[in-house]
N, C-alpha and C positions, 0 to 999 in steps of 0.2 A: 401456530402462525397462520396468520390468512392468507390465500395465496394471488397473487398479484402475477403472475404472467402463467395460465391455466394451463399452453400450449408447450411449456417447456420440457423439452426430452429430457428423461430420465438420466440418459448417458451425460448431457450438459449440466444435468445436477449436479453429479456424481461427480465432475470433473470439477468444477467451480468448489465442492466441498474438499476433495481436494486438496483444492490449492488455498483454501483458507488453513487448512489442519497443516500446510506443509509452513506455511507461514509462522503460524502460531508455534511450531516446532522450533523454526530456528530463531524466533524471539525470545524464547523461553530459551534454548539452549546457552544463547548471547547474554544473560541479562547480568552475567558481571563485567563483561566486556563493556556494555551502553551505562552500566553505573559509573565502571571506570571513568570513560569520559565525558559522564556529568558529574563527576566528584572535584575535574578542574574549573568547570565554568557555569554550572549549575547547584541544586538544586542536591544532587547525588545521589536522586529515585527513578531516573528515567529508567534503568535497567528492573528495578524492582514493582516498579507503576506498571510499565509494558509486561512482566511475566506475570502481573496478580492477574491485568486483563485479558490477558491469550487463554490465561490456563479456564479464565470462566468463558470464555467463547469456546474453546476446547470443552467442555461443561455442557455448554447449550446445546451445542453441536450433538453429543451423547443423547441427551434424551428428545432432541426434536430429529427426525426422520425426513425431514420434508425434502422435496425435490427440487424445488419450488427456488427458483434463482433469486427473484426480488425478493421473497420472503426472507432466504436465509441471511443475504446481505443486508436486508433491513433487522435481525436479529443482531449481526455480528458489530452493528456501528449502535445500535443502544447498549449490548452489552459496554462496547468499548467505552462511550461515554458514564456510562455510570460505575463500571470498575476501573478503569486508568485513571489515577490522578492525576496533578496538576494541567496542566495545557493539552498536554500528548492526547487524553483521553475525547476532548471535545473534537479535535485536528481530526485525528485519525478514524473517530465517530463518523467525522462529518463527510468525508471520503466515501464510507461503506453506506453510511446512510442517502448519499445523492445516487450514490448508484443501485444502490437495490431500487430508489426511486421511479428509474428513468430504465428500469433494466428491459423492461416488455418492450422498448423502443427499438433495442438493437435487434436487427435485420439480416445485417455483415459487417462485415470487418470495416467500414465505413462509419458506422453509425455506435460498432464497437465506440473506436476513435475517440469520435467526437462524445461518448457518453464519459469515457476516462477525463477528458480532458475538464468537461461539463463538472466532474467530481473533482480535478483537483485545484478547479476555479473557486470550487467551494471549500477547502481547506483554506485558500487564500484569505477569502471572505472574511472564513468564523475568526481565522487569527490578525485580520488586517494587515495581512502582509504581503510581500511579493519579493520576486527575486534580487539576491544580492544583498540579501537581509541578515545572511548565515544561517540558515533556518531549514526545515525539511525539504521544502520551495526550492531550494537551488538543488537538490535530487528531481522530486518530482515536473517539475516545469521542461527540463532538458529530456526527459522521457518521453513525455507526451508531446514535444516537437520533432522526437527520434521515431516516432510510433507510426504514422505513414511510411516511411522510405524502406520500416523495416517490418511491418506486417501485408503490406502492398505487395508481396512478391509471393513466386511460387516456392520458394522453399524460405520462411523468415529465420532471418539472423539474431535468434535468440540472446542469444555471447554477447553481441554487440551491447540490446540493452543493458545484459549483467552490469557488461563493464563498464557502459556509460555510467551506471549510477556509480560504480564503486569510484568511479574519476570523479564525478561530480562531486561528493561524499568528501573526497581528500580535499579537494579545492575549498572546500572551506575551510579547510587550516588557516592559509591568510589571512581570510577576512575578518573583516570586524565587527562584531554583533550589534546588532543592531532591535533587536526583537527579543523578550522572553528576557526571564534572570539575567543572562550571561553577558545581556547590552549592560547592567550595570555597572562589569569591570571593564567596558570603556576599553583600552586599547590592552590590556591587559587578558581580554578574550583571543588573541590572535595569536597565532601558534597553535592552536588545540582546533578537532573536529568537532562541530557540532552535534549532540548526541540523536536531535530528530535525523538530521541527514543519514547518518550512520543508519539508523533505524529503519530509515525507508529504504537506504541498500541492500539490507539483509533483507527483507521483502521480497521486493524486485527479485533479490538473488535467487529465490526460495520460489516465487513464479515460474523464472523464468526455467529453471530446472527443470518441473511439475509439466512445464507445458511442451520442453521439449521434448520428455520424454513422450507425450501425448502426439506429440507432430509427427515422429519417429514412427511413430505402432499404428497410428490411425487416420495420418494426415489431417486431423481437425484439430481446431483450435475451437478458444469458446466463445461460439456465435452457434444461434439457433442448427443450422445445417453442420457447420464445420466448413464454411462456405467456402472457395477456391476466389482467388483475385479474378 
């Protein structure tokens, strides 16, 4: 991989790598729970789509070494898109790929922010969707509006995000889909969890773990320095 931000610490590598491998773990552990509930209102590969593509990012990860922040996240969203099938693989691609993009940008915890958000503007994008759709969107969008009150401080409330997503994630049991296979059963989608949302909780969940253990032991999160509010 070429490397795209030259100045990035090794430690920051190492940490960022991480928390992709931590990710990919509990996706792949999950992947009959996310079929489970894409078997009511899907498709009934999301679980199987999401562990084919973790385990080949788990893959690339093994024999590429590199330190290299924007390299590896521009790695982990091509692999995503070319092994996850249906929808998931483009979505979740396009996450990893706007931010390895934009990754030389961040500075601090500021610029963090606004680059998360800048990527999940572009999930939005790729799927033309937005919140309130029943869709990943209504996890990710309440995150990244939780993400100042709760990385702005001197000790961040990790738990906080967990649980916002895993609240988010339930909330869509109600709703009514509106985007993707599941809008085809029409009112008939309502009662069940949408399996992106689910997906993006277990994530998040898998983060935020990853990183609190890192805030614990070293006080740095992942931004260049490890920078302090």
């Amino acid at each position: 991989m070429a490397s795209t931000q030259p100045h990035a610490t090794q430690t920051q590598g190492a940490l960022l790598r991480r928390l992709v491998l931590a990710v990919a773990d509990r996706v792949i552990e999950s992947a009959e729970e996310l079929t489970r509930l894409d078997q009511a209102i899907g498709d009934g590969d999301h679980g199987l789509n999401m562990k084919r593509g973790f385990e080949a990012v788990r893959a690339a990860l093994a024999s590429d070494p590199t330190d290299d922040c924007g390299a590896l996240l521009l790695g982990v969203g091509r692999t995503l898109v070319m092994k996850v099938g249906g929808a998931s693989g483009p979505l979740y691609g396009s996450f990893f790929l706007q931010l390895g993009k934009d990754w030389a940008q961040i500075s601090d915890r500021a610029t963090l922010i606004a680059c998360l958000r800048k990527s999940v503007d572009a999930v939005a994008s790729r799927g033309k969707s937005h919140p309130g759709q029943k869709t990943m969107l209504d996890v990710l969008f309440p995150l990244v509006d939780a993400l100042p009150g709760v990385l702005e401080t001197q000790l961040p409330d990790l738990a906080r995000l967990r649980d916002l997503a895993a609240e988010r994630a339930q909330a869509t049991i109600p709703m009514l889909a509106e985007r993707g296979r599941a809008s085809f059963l029409k009112e008939r989608s309502i009662g069940h969890m949408d399996p992106g949302a689910a997906s993006s909780s277990l994530m998040v969940t898998a983060v935020c773990e990853v990183l609190g253990e890192a805030f614990r032991t070293s006080g740095a999160l992942l931004t260049p320095a490890g920078d302090q509010p």
